[in-house]
Kinemage of the C-alpha trace (Angstrom):
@kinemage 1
@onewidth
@group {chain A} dominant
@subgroup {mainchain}
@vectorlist {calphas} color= white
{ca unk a 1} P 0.000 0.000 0.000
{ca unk a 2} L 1.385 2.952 -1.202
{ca unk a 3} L 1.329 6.535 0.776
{ca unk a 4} L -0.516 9.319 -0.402
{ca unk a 5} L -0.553 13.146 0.135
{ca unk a 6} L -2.849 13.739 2.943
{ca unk a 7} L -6.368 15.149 1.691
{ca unk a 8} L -6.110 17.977 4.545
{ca unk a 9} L -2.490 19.329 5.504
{ca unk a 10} L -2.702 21.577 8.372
{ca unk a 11} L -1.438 25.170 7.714
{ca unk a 12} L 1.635 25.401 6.755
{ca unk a 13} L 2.550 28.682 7.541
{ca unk a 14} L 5.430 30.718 8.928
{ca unk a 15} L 4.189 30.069 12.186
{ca unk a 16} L 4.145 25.856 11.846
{ca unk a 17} L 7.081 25.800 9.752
{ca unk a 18} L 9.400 28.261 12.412
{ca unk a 19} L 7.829 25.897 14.917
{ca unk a 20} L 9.058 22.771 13.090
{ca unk a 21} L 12.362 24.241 12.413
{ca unk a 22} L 13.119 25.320 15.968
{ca unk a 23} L 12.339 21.949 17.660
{ca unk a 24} L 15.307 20.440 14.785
{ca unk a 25} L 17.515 22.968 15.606
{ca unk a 26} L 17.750 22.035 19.623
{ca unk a 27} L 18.041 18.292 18.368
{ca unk a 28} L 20.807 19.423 16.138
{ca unk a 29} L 22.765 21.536 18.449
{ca unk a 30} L 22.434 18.872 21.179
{ca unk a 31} L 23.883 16.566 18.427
{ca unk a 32} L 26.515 18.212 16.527
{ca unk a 33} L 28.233 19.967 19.580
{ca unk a 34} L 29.265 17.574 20.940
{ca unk a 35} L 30.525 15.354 18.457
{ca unk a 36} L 32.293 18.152 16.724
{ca unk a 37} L 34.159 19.869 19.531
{ca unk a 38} L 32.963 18.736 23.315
{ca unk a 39} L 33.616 14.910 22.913
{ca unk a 40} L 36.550 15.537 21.304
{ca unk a 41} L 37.559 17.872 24.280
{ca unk a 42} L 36.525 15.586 27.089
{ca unk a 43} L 38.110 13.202 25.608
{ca unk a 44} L 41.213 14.351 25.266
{ca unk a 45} L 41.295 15.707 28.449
{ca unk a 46} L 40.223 12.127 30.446
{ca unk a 47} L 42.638 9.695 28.111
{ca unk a 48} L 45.007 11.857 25.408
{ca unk a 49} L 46.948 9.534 24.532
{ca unk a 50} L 43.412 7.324 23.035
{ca unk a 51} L 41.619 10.349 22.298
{ca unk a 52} L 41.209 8.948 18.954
{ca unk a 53} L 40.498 5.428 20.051
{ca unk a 54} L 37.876 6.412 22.196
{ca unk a 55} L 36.416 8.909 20.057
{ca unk a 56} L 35.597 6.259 17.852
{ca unk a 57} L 34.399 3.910 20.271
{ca unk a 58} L 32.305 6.265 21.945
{ca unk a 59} L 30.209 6.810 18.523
{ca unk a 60} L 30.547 3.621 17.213
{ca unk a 61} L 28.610 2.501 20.457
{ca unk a 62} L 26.136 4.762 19.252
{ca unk a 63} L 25.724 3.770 15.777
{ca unk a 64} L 25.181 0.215 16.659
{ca unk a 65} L 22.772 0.988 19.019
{ca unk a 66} L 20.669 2.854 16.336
{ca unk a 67} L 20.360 -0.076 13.649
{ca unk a 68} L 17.871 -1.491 16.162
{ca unk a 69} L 16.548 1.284 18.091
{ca unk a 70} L 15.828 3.329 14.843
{ca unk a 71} L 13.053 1.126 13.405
{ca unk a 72} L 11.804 -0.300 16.170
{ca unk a 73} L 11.431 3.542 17.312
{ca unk a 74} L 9.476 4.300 14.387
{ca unk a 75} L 7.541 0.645 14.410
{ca unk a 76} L 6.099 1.720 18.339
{ca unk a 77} L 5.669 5.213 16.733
{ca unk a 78} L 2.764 3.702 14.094
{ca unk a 79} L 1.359 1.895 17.012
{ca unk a 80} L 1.471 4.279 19.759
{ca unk a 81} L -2.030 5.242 20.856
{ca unk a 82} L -2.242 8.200 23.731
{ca unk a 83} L -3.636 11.669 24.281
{ca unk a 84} L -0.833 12.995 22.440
{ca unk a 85} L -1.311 11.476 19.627
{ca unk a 86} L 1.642 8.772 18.218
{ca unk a 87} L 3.709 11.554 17.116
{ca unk a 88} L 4.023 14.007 19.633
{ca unk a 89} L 4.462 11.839 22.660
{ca unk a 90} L 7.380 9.842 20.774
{ca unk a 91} L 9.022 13.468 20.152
{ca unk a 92} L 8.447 14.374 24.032
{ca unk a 93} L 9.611 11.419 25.271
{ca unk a 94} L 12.637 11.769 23.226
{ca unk a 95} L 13.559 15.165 24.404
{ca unk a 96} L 13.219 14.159 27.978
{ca unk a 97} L 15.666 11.426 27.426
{ca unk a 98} L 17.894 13.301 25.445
{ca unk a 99} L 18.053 16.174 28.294
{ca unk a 100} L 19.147 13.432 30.579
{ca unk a 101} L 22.005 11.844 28.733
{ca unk a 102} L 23.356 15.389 27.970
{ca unk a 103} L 23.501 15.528 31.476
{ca unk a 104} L 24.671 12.174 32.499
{ca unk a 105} L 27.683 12.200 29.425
{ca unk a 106} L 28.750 15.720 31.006
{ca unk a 107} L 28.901 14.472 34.385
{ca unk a 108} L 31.372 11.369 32.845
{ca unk a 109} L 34.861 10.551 34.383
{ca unk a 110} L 36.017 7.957 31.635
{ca unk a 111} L 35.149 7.234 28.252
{ca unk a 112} L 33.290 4.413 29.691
{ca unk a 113} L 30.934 6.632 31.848
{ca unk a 114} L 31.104 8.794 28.567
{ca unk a 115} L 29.726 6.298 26.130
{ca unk a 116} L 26.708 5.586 28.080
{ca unk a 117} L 25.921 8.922 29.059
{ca unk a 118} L 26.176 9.436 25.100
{ca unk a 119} L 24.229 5.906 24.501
{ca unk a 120} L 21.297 7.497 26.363
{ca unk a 121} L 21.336 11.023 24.842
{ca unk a 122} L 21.206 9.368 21.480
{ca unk a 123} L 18.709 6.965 22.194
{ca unk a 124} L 16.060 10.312 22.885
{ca unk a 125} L 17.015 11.620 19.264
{ca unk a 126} L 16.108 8.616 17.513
{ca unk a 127} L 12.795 8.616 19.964
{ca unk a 128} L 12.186 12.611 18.900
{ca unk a 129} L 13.549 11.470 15.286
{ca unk a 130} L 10.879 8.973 14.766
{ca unk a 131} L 7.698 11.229 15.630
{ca unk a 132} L 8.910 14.153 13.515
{ca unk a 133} L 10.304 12.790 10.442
{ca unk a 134} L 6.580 10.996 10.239
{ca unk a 135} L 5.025 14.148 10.577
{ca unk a 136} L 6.136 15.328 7.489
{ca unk a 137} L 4.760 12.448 5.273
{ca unk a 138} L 1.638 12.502 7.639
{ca unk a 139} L 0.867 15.948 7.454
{ca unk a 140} L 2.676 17.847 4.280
{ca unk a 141} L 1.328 17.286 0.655
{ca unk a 142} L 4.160 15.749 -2.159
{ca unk a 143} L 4.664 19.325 -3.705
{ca unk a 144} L 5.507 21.369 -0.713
{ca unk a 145} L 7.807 18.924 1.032
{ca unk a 146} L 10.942 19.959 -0.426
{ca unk a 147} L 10.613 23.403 1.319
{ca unk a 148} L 9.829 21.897 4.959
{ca unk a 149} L 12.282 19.249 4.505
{ca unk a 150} L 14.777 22.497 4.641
{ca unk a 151} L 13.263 22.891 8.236
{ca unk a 152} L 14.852 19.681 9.307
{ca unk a 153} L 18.152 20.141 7.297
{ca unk a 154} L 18.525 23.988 7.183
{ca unk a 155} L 18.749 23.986 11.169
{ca unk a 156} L 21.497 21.712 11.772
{ca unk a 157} L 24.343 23.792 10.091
{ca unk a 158} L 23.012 26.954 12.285
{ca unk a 159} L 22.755 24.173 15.325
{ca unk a 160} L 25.895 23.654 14.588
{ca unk a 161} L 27.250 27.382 14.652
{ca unk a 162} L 24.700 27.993 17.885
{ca unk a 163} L 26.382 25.131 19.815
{ca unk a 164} L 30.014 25.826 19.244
{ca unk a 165} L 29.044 29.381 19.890
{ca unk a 166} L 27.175 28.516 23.439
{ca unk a 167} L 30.114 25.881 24.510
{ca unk a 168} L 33.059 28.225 23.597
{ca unk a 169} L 31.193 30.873 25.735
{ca unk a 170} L 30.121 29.722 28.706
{ca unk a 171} L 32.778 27.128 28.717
{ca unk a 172} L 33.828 23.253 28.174
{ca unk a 173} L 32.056 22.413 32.118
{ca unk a 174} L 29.126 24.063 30.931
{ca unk a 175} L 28.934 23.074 27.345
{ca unk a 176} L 26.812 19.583 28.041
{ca unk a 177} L 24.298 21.568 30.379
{ca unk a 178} L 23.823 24.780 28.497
{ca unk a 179} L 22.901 22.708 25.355
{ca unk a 180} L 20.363 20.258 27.558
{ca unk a 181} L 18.572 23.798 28.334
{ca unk a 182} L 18.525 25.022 24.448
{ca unk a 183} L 17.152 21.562 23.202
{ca unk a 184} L 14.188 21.400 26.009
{ca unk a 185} L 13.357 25.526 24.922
{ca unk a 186} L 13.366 24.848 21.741
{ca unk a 187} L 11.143 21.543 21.754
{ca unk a 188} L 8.625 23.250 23.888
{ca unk a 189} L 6.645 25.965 21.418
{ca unk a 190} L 6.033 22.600 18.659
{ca unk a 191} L 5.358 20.001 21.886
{ca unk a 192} L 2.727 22.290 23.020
{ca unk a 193} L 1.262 23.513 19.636
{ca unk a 194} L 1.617 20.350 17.461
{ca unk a 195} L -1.400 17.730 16.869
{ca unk a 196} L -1.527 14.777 15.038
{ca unk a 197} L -3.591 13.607 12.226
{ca unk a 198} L -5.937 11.003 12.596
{ca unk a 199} L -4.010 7.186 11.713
{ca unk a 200} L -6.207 6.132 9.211
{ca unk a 201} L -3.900 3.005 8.471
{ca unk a 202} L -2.069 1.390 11.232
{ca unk a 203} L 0.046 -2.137 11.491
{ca unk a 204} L -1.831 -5.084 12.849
{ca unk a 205} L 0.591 -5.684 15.502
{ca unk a 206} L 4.236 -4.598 16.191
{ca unk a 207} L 5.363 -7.798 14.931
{ca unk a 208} L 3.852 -6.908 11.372
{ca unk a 209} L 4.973 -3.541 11.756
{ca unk a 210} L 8.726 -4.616 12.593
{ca unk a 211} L 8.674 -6.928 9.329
{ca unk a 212} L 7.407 -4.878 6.899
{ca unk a 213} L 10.089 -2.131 8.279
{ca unk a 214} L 12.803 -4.879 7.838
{ca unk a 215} L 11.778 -6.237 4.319
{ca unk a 216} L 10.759 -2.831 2.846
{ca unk a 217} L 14.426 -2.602 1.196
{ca unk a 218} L 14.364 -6.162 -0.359
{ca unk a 219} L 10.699 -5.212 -1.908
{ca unk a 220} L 10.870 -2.029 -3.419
{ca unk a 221} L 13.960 -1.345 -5.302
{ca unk a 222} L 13.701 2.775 -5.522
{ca unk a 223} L 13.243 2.266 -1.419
{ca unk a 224} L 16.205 0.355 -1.397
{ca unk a 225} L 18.557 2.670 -3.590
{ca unk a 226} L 16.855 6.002 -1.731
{ca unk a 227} L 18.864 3.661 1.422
{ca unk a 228} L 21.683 3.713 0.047
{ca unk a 229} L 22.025 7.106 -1.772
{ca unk a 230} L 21.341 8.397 1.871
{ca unk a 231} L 23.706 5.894 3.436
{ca unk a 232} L 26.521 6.501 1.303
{ca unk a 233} L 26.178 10.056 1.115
{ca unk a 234} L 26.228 10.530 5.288
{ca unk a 235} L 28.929 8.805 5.333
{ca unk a 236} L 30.895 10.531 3.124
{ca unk a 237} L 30.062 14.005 4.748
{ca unk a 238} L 30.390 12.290 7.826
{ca unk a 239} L 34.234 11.181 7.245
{ca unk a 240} L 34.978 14.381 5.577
{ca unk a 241} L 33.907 16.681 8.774
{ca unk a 242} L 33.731 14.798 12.073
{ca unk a 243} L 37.449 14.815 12.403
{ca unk a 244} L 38.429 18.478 11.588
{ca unk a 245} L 39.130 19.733 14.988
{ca unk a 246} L 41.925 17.158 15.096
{ca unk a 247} L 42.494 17.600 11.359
{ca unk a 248} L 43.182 21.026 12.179
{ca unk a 249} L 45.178 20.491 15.159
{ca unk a 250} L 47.195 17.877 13.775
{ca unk a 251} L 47.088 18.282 10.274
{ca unk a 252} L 47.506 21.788 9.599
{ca unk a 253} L 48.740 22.859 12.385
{ca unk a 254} L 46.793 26.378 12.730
{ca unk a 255} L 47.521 28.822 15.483
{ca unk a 256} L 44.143 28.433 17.084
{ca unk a 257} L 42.627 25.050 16.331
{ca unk a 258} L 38.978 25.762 17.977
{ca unk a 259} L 38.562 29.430 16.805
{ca unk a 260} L 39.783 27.934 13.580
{ca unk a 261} L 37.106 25.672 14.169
{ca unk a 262} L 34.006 28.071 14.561
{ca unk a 263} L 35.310 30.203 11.320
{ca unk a 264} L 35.267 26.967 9.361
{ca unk a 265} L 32.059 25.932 10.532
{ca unk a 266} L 30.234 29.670 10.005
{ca unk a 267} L 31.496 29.095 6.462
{ca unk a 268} L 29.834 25.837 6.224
{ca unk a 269} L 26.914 27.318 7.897
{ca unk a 270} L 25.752 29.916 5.660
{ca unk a 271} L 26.493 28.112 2.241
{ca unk a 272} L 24.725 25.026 4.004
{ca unk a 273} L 21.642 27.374 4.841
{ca unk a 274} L 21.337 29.129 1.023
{ca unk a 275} L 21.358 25.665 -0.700
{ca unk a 276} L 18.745 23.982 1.771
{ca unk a 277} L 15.868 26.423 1.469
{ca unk a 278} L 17.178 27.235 -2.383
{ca unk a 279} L 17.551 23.575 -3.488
{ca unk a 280} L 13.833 22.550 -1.554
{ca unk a 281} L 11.997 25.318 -2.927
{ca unk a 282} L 13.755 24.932 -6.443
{ca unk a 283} L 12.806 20.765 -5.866
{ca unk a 284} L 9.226 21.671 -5.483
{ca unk a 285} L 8.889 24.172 -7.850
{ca unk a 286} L 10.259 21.766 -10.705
{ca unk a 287} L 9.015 18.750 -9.789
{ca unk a 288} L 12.518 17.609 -9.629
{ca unk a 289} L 14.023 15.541 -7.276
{ca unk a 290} L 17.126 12.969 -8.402
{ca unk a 291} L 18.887 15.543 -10.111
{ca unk a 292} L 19.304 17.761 -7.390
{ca unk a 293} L 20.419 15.368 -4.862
{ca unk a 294} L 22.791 13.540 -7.625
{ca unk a 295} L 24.582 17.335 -7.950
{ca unk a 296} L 24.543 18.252 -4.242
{ca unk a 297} L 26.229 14.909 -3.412
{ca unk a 298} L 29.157 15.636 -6.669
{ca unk a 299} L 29.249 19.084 -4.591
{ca unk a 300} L 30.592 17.502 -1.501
{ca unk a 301} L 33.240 15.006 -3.409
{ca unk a 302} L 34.896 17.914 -4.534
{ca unk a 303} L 35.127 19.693 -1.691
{ca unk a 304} L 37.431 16.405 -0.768
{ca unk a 305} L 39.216 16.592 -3.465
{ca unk a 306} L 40.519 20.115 -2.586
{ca unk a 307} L 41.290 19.142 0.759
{ca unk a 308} L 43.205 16.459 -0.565
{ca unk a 309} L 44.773 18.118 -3.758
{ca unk a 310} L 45.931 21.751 -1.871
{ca unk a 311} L 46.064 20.838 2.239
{ca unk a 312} L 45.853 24.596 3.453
{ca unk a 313} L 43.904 26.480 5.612
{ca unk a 314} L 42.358 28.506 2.437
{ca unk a 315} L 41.786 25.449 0.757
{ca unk a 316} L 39.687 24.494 3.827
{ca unk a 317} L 37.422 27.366 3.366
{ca unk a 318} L 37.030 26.530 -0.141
{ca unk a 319} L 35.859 22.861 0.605
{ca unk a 320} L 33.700 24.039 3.642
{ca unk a 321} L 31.842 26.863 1.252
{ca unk a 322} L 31.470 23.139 -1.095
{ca unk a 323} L 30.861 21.153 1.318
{ca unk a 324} L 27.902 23.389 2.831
{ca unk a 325} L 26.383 24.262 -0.761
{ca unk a 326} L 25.978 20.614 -1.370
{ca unk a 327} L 24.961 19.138 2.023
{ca unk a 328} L 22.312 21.648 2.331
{ca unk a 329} L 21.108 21.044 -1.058
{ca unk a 330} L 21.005 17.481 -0.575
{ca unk a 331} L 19.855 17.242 2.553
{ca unk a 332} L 16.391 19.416 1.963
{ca unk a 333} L 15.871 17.140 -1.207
{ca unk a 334} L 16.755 13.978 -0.521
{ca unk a 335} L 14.048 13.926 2.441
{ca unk a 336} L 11.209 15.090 0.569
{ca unk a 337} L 12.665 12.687 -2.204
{ca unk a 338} L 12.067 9.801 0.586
{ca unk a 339} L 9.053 10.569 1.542
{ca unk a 340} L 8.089 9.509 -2.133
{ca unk a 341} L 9.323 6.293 -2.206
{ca unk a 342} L 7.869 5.033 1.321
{ca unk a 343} L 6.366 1.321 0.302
{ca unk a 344} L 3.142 1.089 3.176
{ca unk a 345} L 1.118 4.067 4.362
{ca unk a 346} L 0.515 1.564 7.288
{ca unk a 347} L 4.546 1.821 8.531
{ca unk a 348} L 5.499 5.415 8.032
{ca unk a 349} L 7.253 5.760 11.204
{ca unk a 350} L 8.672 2.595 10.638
{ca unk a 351} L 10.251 2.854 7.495
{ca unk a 352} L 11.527 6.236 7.873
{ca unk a 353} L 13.274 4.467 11.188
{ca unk a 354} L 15.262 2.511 8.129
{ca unk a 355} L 15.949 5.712 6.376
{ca unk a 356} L 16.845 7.385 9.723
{ca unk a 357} L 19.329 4.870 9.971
{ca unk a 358} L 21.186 6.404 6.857
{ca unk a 359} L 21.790 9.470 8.591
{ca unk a 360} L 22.367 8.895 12.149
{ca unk a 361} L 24.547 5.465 11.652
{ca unk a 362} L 27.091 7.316 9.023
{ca unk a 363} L 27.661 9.968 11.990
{ca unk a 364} L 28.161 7.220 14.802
{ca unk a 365} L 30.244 4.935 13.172
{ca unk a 366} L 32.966 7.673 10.674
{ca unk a 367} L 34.687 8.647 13.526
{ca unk a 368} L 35.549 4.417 14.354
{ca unk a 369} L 36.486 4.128 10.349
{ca unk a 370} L 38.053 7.148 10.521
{ca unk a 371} L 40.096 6.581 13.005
{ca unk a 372} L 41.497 3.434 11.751
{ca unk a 373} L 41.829 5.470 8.373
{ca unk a 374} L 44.080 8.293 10.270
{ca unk a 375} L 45.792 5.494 12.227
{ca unk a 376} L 46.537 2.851 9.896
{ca unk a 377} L 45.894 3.542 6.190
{ca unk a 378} L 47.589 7.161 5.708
{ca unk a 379} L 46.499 9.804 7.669
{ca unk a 380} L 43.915 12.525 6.429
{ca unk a 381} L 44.790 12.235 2.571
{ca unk a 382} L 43.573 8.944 2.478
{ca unk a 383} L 40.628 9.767 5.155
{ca unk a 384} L 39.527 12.826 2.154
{ca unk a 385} L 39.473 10.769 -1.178
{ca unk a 386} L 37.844 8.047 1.320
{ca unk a 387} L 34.970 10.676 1.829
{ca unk a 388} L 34.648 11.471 -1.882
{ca unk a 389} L 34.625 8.215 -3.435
{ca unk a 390} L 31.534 6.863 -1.001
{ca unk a 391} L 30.166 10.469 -1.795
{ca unk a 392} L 30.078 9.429 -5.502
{ca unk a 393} L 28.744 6.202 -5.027
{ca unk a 394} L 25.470 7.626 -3.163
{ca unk a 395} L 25.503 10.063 -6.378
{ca unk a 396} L 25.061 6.849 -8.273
{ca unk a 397} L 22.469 4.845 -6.495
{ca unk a 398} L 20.231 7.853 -6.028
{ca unk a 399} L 20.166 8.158 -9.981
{ca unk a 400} L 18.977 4.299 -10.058
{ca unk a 401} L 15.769 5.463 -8.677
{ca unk a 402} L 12.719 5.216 -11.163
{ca unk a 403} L 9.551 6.492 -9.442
{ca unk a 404} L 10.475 9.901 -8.896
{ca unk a 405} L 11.771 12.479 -11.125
C-alpha cells in the first residue's frame, strides 16, 4: 500500500514551519556539539593519549545501538495510541531522554561513563527522530515537502554554529548543560502547539509492523537505492567533517585550532543554509528531485578533493563553502525525495526508522572508520578521497531510482 498526500495538511505557515524548524535545531545543536568539539575535548582531556580510540568507540557505540533502536522507534511510533497522539508523545519522550544523557555524558569521568551517558542522549534523538520525520509524510502534501524538509536540514548547520558558539562561551564544564537547556526551549513551542492527524492506516501488531520495516528494502527497489544514496552520502560528509578539529590540530597545524574551528564551521553554515531552502523550494517548484540530490552529493566530493589536492587552511574554506552548498542542497531534497518512495502508508514511522538509519549510523560509526583510516591507512589524505569516493557512489544509487523524477 502505497502513501498518499494527505487530503487535509494543516497550515503550513510561517508560524508551523518556524515551529518545526526550531524543535530540529535544539536536536541538532544537542547533536553536533558535541561530536564536533565537546567529545573531542573531554576526551582528550580524560585519556590523550586514546583520544582517537575512544572517540571512535564512543560513537561507534552509538551507531550500533541505532540499527535497532531506529526502526523499532518508528515501528512503536505507528502503534502508539495516547492523548498525544503517536507523534508528539514519541518526540516528548525523546527530548526528555535526550536532556538526561546530555547531562549524564557531562557528568562522565572515563570514556566508559562517557559512552553511556552518550548511549542514552542518542537513544532520545532517535525517539524525537521517529515522531517528527513521520510528521512530514503525515501531514505535508508531495509538492511542498521539499521546502519543509529544509526545516529539518537547514537547522542543523546553524545548530551547529549555535552550539560551538554557546560551549566556547560559557565554557567546556558548561557546554553539556547549556545545550540540555537550548534543546528542552526549543522543543517546547512545537510540543505544546503540534497535533496529530488522525491514523487512518495502522500495522496489525508490532510484529507486522517490525517486518514490513525490515523487508521494505528487499521489496521495493527505488526504497532500497533512496537507502543507500542516503547511506553513502552521510557517510561521506560524515568522514569528511567529524574529524576536523583534530584535522586542524594535527594536520595543519593552525595557530588556534577551535577558533579555527568556529570560522570553518560559520562558512559551512551559511552556504549550508542558502542551498537547503534554495535547493527545496527549487525541488518543489520543478518537480525535480534525483537531479538535485545527484549534484549536491558531486558538490561535496569535490570539496574532498581540494582538501586532498591543496592541504591549506584557504583550501579548507574553499571545501567548507562546497561542502555546505551541497549538504544543504542534498539534505532538503533527498528527504522530501524519501518521503516519495515510502512502500506502506501503514509503517510510516517505521520505514523512515530505516531511512533514519542512513543518517544517524554514518555519523556514529565515521569517527571508528576514521580513526582506523588516520591510524593505519595514511592519515587525512587517504581519510579525504575516502569521503569522496563513497560520496560518488550515493551520487550513483540515487540516480537508479525510477519512481520519482
Amino acid at each position: 500500500m502505497k502513501p498518499v498526500a494527505p487530503a487535509l495538511a494543516p497550515s503550513l505557515g510561517v508560524a508551523w514551519t518556524a515551529r518545526f524548524g526550531l524543535v530540529w535545531l535544539g536536536l541538532w545543536a544537542a547533536q553536533l556539539a558535541p561530536v564536533q568539539l565537546l567529545l573531542p575535548l573531554q576526551l582528550a582531556d580524560l585519556d590523550p593519549a586514546h583520544k582517537v580510540r575512544d572517540f571512535g568507540l564512543v560513537n561507534g557505540v552509538a551507531g550500533i545501538a541505532a540499527l535497532v533502536a531506529l526502526p523499532v522507534f518508528g515501528a512503536l511510533c505507528d502503534r502508539t495510541r495516547s492523548p498525544l497522539g503517536r507523534r508528539r508523545v514519541w518526540v516528548a519522550a525523546g527530548v526528555v531522554v535526550y536532556v538526561a544523557g546530555l547531562l549524564l555524558t557531562g557528568a562522565a569521568d572515563d570514556w566508559h561513563g562517557v559512552a553511556g551517558g552518550w548511549l542514552v542522549a542518542q537513544l532520545g534523538m532517535y525517539a524525537a527522530m521517529a515522531g517528527l520525520t513521520a510528521t512530514i509524510a503525515d501531514q505535508v502534501p508531495a509538492e511542498h515537502r521539499g521546502a519543509v524538509s529544509a526545516a529539518v536540514y537547514g537547522p542543523q548547520a546553524l545548530g551547529i554554529v549555535v552550539g560551538l558558539v554557546l560551549v566556547t562561551g560559557l565554557g567546556e564544564d558548561a557546554g553539556y548543560p547549556a545545550l540540555a537547556v537550548l534543546l528542552a526551549l526549543a522543543a517546547l513551542p512545537w510540543l505544546l502547539r503540534a497535533r496529530d492527524t488522525a491514523a487512518v492506516h495502522r500495522p496489525s501488531s508490532l510484529g507486522a509492523a517490525v517486518r514490513a520495516t525490515w523487508a521494505a528494502p528487499t521489496r521495493h527497489p527505488d526504497y532500497a537505492w533512496a537507502f543507500g544514496g542516503r547511506l553513502l552520502v552521510n557517510l561521506g560528509n560524515a568522514l569528511g567533517t567529524t574529524y576536523l578539529l583534530y584535522f586542524l590540530t594535527d594536520g595543519l597545524r593552525v595557530a588556534d585550532p577551535e577558533g579555527s574551528l568556529l570560522v570553518l564551521t560559520v562558512v559551512y553554515l551559511l552556504a549550508t543554509l542558502a542551498a537547503t531552502w534554495g535547493g527545496g523550494v527549487l525541488s518543489d517548484r520543478t518537480g525535480r528531485r534525483r537531479v538535485f540530490v545527484a549534484g549536491a552529493a558531486v558538490l561535496q566530493a569535490l570539496a574532498c578533493a581540494v582538501l586532498v589536492a591543496v592541504p591549506s587552511w584557504p583550501s579548507a574554506l574553499v571545501a567548507g563553502l562546497l561542502l555546505g552548498a551541497g549538504y544543504g542542497a542534498y539534505t532538503s531534497v533527498d528527504q522530501a525525495l524519501v518521503t516519495q518512495v515510502l512502500p506502506d502508508a501503514r509503517t510510516v514511522a517505521g520505514d523512515l526508522g530505516v531511512m533514519n538509519v542512513a543518517v544517524v549510523v554514518p555519523q556514529a560509526l565515521a569517527p571508528l572508520l576514521a580513526s582506523l583510516v588516520i591510524a593505519e591507512l595514511g592519515g587525512y589524505d587517504v581519510l579525504f578521497t575516502l569521503a569522496g569516493g563513497v560520496t560518488v557512489l550515493g551520487a550513483l544509487s540515487v540516480a537508479r531510482i525510477r519512481t520519482v523524477r
